[in-house]
C-alpha positions in Angstrom: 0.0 0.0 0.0 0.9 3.5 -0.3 2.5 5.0 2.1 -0.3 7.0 4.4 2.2 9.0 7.0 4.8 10.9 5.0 7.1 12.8 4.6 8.8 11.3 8.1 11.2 13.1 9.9 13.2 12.4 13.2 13.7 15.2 15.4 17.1 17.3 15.7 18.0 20.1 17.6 19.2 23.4 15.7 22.5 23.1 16.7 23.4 19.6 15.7 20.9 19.5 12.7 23.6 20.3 9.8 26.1 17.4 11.5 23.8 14.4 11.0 22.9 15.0 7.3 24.5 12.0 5.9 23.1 10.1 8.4 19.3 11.8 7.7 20.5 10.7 4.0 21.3 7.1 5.1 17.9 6.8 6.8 15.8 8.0 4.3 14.3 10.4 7.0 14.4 14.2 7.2 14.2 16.5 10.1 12.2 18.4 12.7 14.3 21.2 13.4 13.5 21.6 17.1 14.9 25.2 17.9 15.9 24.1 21.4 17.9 27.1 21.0 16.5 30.3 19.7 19.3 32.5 19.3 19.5 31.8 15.2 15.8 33.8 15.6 16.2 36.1 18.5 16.7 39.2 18.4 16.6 38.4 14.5 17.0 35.7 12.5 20.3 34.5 11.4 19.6 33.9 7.8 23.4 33.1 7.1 23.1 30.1 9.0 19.5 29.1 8.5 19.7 29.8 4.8 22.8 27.8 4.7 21.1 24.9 5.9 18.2 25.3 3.5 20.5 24.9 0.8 22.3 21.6 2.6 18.5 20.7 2.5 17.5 21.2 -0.6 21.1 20.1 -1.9 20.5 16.0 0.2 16.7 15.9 -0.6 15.6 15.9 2.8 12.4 17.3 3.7 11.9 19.4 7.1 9.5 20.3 9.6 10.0 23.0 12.3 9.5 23.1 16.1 8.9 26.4 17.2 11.3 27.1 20.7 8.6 26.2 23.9 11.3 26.0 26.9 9.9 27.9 29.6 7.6 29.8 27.1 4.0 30.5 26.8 2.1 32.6 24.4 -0.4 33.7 27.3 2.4 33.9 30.0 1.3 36.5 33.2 4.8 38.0 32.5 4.1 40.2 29.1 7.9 40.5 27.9 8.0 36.5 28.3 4.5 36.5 26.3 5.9 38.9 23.3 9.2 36.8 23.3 7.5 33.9 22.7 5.3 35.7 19.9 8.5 36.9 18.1 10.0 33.8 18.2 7.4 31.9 16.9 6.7 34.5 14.3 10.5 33.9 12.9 10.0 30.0 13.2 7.4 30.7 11.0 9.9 32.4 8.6 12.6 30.2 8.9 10.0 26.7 8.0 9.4 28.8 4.6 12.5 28.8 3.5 13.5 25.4 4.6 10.7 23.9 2.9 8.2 22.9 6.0 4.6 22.9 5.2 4.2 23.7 8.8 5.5 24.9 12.3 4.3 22.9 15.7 4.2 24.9 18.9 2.9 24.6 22.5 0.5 26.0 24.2 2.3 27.1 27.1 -0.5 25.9 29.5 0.1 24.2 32.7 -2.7 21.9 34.2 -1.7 23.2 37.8 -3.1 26.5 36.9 -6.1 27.9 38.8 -9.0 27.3 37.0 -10.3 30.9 37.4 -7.2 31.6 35.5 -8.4 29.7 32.5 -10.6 32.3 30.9 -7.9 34.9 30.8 -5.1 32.8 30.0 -7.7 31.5 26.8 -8.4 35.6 26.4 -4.8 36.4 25.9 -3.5 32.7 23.9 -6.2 32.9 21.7 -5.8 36.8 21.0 -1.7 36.4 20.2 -2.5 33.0 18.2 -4.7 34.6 15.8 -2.3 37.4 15.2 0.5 35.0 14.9 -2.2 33.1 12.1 -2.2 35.7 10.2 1.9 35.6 9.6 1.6 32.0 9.1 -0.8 32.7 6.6 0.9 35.4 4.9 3.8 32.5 4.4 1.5 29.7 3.7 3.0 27.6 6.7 0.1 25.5 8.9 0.4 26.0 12.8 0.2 22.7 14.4 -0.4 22.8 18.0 1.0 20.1 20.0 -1.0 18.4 23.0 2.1 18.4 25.8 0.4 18.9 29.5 -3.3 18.7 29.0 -5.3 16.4 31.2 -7.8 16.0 28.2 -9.2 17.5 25.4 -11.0 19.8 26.9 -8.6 22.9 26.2 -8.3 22.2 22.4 -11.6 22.0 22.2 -11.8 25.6 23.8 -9.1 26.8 21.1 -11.0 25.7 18.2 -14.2 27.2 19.3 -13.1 30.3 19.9 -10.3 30.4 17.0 -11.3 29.1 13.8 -8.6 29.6 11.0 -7.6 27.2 8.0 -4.0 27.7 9.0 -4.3 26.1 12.5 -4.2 22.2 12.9 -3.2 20.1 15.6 0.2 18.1 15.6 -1.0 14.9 17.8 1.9 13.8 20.3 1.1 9.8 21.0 3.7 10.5 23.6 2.4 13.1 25.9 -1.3 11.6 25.2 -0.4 8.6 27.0 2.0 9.6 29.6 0.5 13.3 30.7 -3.3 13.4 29.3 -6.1 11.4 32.0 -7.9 11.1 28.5 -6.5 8.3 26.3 -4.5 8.9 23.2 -7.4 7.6 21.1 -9.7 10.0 22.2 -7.3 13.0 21.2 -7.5 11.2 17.8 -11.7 10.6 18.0 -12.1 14.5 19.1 -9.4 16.2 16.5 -9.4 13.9 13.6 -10.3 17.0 11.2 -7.5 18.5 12.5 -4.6 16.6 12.9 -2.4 17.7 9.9 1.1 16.1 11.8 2.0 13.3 14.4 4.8 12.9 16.7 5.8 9.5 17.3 7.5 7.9 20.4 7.1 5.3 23.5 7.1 5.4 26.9 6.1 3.7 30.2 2.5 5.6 30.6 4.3 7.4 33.4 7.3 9.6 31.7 7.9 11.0 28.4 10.5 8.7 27.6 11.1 9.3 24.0 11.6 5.5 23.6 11.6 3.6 20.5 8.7 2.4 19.1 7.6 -0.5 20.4 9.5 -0.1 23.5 6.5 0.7 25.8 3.0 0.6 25.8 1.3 3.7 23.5 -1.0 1.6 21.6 0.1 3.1 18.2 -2.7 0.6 16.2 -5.6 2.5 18.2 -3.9 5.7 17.2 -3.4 5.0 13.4 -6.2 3.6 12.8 -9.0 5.8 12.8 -6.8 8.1 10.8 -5.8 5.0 8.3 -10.0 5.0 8.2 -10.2 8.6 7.5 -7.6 8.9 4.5 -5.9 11.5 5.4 -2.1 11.9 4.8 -0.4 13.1 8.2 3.3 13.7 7.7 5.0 12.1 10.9 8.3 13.0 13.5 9.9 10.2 15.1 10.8 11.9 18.6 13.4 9.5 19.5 17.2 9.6 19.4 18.6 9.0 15.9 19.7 6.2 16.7 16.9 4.6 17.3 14.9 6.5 14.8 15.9 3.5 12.0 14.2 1.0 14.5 11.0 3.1 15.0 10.8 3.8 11.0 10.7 -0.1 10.7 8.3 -0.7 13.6 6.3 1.9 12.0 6.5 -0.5 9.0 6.0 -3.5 10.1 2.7 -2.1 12.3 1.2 -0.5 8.6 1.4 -4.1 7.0 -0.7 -5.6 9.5 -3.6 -3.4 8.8 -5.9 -5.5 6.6 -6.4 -3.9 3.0 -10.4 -2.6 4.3 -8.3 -0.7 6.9 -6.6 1.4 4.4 -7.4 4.0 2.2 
């Protein structure tokens, strides 16, 4: 069958992104750029270096994806400068995935479930109010925003997002991770409730208790519940194994393995 989850990348931090090209080139993956680091786009963006590596790119045949920097950053943070920071930083991430190619930029929300809940109406006030100016630049570059579930205790919050924001430029990059280590709702509900929106995936294992970042197959995300109901759907998610690169080769071939077992009705 055709492939349904392409392009697939593994995730790389900016700094060590343009070192493991040949081994990107080796296994037939390209990269999440995960801007662990945002000084190549704060307090402007370093287009020597980044346009560089767009040409290394373009040059290997790899295709990209871009992780926006989230490290102690939150679009709706109490603290305005860290709130405008995170703004202009995700605006330039949404630069930089035009020029290297990526159809989209994933980002977090920035919410914390140990917030009040009488915080939650402001704190959904001022995200939603900075994510729909920050649509408009992703717009103006033709780059999808993919928000990534990370602490949420369910779908609840998303849900909240989409009601009050509702742009053709935002879409939801599904972490089978963090939905079965962090969220009280399981993984396959985040697929049920967002399944018109998920556009991206992020793959990895873990114990149910920690985000591990194992290989797949390694722990106990149920990745055929998760797949499956987007398999039913049709849809073409492009996917980011979040595991080291070495183990990314496994987790491409457990990825495999796992499509071939779907019986032909299962797939598009």
């Amino acid at each position: 069958m055709s492939d349904p989850f392409t392009p697939r990348c593994v995730y790389v931090g900016i700094d060590d992104v343009a070192l493991v090209i040949p081994q990107l080139q080796e296994l037939g993956l390209g990269a999440e750029v995960i801007f662990n680091n945002a000084r190549p786009l704060w307090p402007q963006i370093k287009w020597e270096i980044l346009l560089g590596l767009a040409d290394d790119f373009h040059e290997a045949g790899l295709s990209a994806s871009v992780h926006a920097p989230f490290y102690n950053l939150g679009l709706a943070s109490r603290d305005d400068h860290i709130a405008e920071y995170t703004y202009q930083t995700h605006a330039a991430s949404i630069e930089v995935a035009r020029a290297l190619g990526s159809p989209l930029v994933v980002f977090h929300t920035g919410f914390l479930p140990q917030y009040p809940h009488t915080m939650r109406g402001k704190w959904l006030d001022k995200f939603t109010a900075k994510l729909s100016s920050l649509l408009e630049v992703a717009s103006e570059n033709g780059v999808l925003l993919a928000m990534e579930n990370t602490y949420e205790p369910d779908t609840s919050l998303f849900q909240e997002i989409f009601e009050r924001v509702q742009h053709p430029y935002l879409g939801v990059c599904l972490d089978t991770g963090h939905a079965t280590c962090f969220s009280k709702t399981p993984a396959t509900e985040w697929v049920n409730a967002f399944a018109e929106q998920i556009v991206h995936v992020h793959l990895s294992d873990n114990d149910g208790k920690e985000d591990l970042h194992w290989s797949l197959g390694k722990g106990i995300v149920d990745f055929r519940g998760i797949l499956s109901p987007l398999l039913d759907r049709g849809a073409r998610q492009s996917v980011t194994f979040e595991v080291a690169l070495a183990d990314a080769g496994a987790s491409r071939d457990h990825l495999n393995k796992l499509l071939d077992t779907f019986k032909p009705h299962e797939t598009p």
